[in-house]
C-alpha positions in Angstrom: 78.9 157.3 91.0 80.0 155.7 87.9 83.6 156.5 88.8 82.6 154.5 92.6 80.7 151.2 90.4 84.6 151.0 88.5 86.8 151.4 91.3 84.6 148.6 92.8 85.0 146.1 89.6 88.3 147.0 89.2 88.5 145.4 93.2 86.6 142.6 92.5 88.3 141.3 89.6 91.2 141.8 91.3 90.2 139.6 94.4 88.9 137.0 92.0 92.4 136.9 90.3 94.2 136.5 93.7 91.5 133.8 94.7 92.0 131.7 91.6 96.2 132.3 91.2 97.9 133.8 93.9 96.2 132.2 97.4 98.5 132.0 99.8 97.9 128.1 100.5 99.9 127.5 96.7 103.2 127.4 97.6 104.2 126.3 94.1 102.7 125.2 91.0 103.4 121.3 90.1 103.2 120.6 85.9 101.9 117.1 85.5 102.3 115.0 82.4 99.3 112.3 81.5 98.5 110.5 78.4 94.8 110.8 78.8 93.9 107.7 77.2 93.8 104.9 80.0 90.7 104.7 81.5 90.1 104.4 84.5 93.8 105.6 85.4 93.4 108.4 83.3 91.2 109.9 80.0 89.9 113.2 78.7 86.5 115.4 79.0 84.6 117.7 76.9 83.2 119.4 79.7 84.1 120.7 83.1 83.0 119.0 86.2 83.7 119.1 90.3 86.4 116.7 90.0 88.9 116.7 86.4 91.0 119.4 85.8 91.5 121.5 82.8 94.2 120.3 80.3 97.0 123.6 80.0 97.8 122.6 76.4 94.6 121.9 75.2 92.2 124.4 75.4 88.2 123.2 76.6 89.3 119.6 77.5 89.8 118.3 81.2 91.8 115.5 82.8 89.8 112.8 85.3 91.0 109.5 86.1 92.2 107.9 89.2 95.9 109.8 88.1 95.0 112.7 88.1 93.0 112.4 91.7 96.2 110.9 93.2 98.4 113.9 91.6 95.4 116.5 93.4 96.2 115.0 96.6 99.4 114.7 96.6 99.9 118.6 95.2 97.1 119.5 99.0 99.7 117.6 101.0 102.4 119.1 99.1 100.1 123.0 99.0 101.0 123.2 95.6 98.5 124.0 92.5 98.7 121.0 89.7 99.0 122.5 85.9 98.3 118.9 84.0 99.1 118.9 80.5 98.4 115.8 77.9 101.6 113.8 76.4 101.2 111.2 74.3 102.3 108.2 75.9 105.8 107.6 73.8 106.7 111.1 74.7 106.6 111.6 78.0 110.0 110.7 79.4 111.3 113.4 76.7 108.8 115.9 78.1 109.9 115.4 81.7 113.9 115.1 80.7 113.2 118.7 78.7 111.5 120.6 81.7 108.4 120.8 80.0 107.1 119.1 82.8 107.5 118.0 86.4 106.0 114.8 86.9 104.2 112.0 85.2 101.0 110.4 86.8 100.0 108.5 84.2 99.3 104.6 85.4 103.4 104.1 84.6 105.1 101.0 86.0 109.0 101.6 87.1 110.5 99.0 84.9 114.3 98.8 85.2 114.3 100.4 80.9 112.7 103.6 82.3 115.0 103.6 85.6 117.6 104.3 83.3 116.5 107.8 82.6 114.5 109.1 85.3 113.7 108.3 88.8 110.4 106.8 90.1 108.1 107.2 93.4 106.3 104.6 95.5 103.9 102.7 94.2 100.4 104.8 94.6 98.6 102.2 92.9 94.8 101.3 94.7 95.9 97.2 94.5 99.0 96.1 93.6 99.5 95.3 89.9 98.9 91.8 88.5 98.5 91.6 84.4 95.3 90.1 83.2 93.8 89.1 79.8 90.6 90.6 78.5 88.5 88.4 76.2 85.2 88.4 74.3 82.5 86.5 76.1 81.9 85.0 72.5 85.2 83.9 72.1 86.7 80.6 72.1 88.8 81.2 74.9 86.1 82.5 77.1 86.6 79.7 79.5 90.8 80.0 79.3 92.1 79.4 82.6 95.9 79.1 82.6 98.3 80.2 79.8 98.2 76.8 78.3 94.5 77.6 77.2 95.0 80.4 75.6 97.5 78.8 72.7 96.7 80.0 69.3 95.0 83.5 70.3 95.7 86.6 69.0 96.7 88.8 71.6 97.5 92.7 71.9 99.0 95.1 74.3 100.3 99.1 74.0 103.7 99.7 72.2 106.1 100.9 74.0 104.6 99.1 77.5 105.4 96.3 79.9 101.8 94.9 78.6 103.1 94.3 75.0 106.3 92.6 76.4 104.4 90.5 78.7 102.6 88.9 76.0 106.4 86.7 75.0 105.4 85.0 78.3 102.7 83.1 77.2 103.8 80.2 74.6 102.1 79.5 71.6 100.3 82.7 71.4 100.0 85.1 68.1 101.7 88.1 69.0 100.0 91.0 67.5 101.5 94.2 66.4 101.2 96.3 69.1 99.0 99.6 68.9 99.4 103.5 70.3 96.5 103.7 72.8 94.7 101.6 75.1 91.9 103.0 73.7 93.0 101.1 70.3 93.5 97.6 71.9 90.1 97.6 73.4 88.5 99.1 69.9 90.7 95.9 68.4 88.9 93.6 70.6 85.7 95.2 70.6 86.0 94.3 67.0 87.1 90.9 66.8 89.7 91.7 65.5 92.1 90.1 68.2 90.9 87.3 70.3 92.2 89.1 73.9 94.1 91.7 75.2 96.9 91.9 78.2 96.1 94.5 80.4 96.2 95.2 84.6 93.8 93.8 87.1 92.0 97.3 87.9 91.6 98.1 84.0 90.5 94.6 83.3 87.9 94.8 86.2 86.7 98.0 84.7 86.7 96.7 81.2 84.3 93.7 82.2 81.9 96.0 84.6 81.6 98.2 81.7 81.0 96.4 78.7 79.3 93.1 79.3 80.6 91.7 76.3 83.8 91.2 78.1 85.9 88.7 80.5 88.3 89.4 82.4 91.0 85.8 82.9 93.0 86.2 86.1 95.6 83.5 86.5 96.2 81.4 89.7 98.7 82.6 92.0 102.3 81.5 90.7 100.8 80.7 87.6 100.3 84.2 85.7 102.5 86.8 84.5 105.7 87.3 86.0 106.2 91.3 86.6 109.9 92.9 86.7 108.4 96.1 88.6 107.1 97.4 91.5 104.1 99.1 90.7 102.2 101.8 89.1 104.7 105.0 90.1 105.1 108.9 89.5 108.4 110.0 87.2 110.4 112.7 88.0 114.1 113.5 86.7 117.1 111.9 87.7 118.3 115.2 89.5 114.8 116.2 91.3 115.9 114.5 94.3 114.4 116.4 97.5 110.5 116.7 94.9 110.9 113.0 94.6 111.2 112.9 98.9 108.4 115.0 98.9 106.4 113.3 96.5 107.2 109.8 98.4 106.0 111.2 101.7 102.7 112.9 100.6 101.9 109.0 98.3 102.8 107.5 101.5 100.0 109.7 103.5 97.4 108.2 101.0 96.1 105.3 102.7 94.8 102.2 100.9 91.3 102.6 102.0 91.3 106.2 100.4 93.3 104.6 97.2 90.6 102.2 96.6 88.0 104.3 97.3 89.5 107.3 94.8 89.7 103.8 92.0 86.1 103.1 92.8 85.2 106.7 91.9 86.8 106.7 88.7 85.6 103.3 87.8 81.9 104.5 88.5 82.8 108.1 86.8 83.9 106.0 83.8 80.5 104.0 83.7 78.9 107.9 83.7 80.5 108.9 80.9 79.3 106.0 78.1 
């Protein structure tokens, strides 16, 4: 009997296992790169839940964010299984030019610097990008409504971004030294310790549902940041050409609806988690 209760554990472990790694519907595994630390494109958890996924190189964390929900349907349409790991945000172009991983879905725009090295999808972004700034409600440029009104402020972006370069486009201003995260910026501004912050339209609209503290300054049309870029893209290496066809056609299945509907969702999962 006791031999019969093993030879039955033995089975069911072994039907869990092919369940979990080996179903038939994976036809590949897909490594994904994410910095984790642009919310709502993209952050980290402490705890499981029905929709992040667990991070491969660190151990009892998870990956949510509108990224990462984008990179899950993309690997369905593509019946792949996503392994995501965390990069920091300066290293990720080395990470995906030394194999270590796949693809990058991490809120990155295709600026013609970054063409240079690696090749870039569609846009799979939920609106199309447009650069904001994000003030204190307390603050004396509360009521800025063109770049003229904002001359004198202290403003701060991400190194190593389009959002730090963008700031040179408005005269006048006080460039501040840019920081690692965008976590840091809106600590910074939080603070008082900068007067705004240059950041996109769906973060910015985020920041200000969030903490009501904030505004969010959106410039008339013509009048606002001028953008050298498509969009928000997934990275892949120069040479990948067929995975970047197949990664084109599976964004290209994502309807706009479903995008905004997937940013909505991490927007309200983002209020869940303060």
């Amino acid at each position: 009997m006791k031999k019969l209760i093993v030879i039955i554990l033995v089975a069911c472990a072994a039907f869990y296992y092919y369940l979990e790694h080996d179903r038939p519907e994976f036809k590949r595994v897909i490594r994904v790169g994410v910095e984790c630390a642009y919310a709502p494109n993209n952050w980290e958890e402490g705890k499981p839940s029905k929709s992040n996924l667990p991070l491969m190189n660190n151990p009892g964390f998870y990956a949510e964010g509108y990224d990462i929900q984008i990179a899950k349907a993309v690997a369905d349409a593509l019946e792949a299984k996503l392994e995501v790991k965390k990069v920091e945000w300066e290293d990720l172009l080395d990470a995906l030019e030394r194999n270590e991983i796949d693809v990058i879905f991490s809120g990155m725009l295709d600026t013609d610097e970054r063409k240079q090295r690696i090749s870039f999808t569609v846009p799979y972004e939920a609106m199309k990008t447009e650069y904001v700034v994000v003030v204190n409600n307390k603050s004396a440029y509360a009521e800025a409504k063109t770049f003229e009104d904002l001359k004198g402020a202290r403003l701060l972006a991400q190194k190593d971004t389009y959002l730090n370069a963008a700031i040179d486009q408005i005269p006048g201003v006080v460039h501040m030294a840019p920081v690692a995260t965008v976590a840091m910026m809106l600590d910074h501004l939080i603070n008082f310790r900068v007067d705004g912050i240059v950041i996109n339209l769906d973060t910015g609209q985020s920041y200000e549902r969030t903490y009501k503290n904030l505004t969010l300054i959106r410039f008339p049309e013509g009048e606002g940041f001028k953008l050298g870029f498509n969009g928000i893209c997934a990275g892949v290496r120069k040479d990948d050409e067929k995975f970047l066809a197949e990664l084109n056609a599976a964004i290209k299945s994502i309807t706009t609806r479903e995008r905004k509907r997937i940013m909505d969702r991490a927007i309200a999962r983002v209020w869940e988690t303060l």
